[in-house]
C-alpha positions as CSV (number, residue, x, y, z in Angstrom):
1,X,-6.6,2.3,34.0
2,X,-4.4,5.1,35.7
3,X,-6.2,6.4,38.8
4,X,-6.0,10.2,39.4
5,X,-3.6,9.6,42.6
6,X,-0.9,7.7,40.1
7,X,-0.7,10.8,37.5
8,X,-0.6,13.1,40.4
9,X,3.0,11.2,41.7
10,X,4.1,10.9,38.6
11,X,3.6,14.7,37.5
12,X,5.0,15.2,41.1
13,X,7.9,13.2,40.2
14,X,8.5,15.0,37.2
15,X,8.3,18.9,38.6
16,X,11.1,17.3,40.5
17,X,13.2,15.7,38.2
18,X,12.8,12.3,39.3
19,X,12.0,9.7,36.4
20,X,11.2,6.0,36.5
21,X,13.1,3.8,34.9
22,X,12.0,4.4,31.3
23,X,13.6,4.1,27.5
24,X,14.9,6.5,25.0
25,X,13.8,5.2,21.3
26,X,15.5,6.4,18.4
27,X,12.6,7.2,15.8
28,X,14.8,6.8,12.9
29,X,16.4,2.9,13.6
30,X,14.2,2.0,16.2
31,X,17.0,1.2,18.7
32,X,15.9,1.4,22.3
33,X,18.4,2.4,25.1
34,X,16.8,1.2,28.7
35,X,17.6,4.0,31.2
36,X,19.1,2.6,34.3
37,X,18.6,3.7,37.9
38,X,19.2,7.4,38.9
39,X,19.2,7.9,35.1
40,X,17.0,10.7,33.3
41,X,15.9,11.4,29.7
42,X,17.6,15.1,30.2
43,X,21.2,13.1,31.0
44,X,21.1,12.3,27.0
45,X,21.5,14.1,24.0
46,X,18.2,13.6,21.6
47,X,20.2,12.8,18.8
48,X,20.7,8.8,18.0
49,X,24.2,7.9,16.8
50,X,22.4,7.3,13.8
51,X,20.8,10.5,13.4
52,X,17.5,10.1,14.4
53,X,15.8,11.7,17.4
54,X,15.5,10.5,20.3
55,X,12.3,10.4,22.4
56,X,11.5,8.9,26.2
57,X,8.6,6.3,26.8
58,X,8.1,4.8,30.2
59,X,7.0,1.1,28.2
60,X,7.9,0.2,24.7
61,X,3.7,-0.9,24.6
62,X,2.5,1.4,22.1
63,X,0.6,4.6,23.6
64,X,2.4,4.8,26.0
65,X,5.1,6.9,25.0
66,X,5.8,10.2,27.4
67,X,2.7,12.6,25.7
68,X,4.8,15.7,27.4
69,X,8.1,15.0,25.1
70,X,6.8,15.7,22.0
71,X,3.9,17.6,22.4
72,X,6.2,20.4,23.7
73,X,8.8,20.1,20.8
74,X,6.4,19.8,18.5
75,X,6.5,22.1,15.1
76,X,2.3,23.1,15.6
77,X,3.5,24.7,18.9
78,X,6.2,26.7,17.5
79,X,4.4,27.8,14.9
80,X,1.5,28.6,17.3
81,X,3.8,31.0,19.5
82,X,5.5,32.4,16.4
83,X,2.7,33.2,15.3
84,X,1.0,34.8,18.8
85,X,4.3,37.0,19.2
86,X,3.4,38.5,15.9
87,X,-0.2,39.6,16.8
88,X,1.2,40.7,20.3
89,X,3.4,43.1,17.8
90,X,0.6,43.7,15.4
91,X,-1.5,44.8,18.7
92,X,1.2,47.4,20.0
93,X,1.9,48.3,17.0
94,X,-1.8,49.2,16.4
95,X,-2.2,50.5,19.3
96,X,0.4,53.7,19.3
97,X,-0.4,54.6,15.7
98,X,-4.1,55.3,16.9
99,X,-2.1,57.0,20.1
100,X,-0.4,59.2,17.3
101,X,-3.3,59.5,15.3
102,X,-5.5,60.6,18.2
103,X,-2.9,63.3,19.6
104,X,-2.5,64.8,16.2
105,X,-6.2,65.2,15.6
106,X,-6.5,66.6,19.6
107,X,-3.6,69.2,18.6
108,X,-5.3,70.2,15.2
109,X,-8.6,70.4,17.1
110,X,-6.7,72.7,20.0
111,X,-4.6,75.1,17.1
112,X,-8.2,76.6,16.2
């Protein structure tokens, strides 16, 4: 088990760029690239000669790949803040047609 004071230095490590020696694992032929010292995940491209995409894990064992990589690139994010940047325009949108609507019932109300 990780204790608390282990994730803290490695999150620490990681708001500062500084990664442990890790891999990079292509998803498509499986190859696996061992990063060497002073190496980082970010000094790679995330496309596998072969195609594929690569992705960093600390250990091949599995579960233990880097839960930060793909969680962020992942498509259910993007299609969560696609879809949050359309109800933020939904909601302004909303928002200055009652404006309008209130000011030209005010006027009407003020003409008589």
């Amino acid at each position: 088990m990780v204790s608390n004071n282990e994730i803290k230095q490695i999150l620490s490590e990681r708001r500062q760029g500084i990664f442990r020696n890790g891999y990079l694992v292509c998803d498509t032929c499986q190859g696996v690239y061992e990063l060497k010292d002073g190496e980082k995940p970010d000094d790679f491209s995330e496309e596998c000669e072969c195609g594929g995409h690569l992705s960093y894990t600390r250990t091949l064992e599995l579960g233990e790949e880097d839960p930060d990589e793909d969680f962020f690139d992942s498509p259910t994010l993007n299609w969560l803040s696609k879809r949050r940047n359309i109800l933020k325009i939904r909601i302004v949108l909303s928002t200055i047609t009652f404006l309008f609507i209130g000011a030209f019932l005010l006027i009407m109300i003020l003409m008589k």
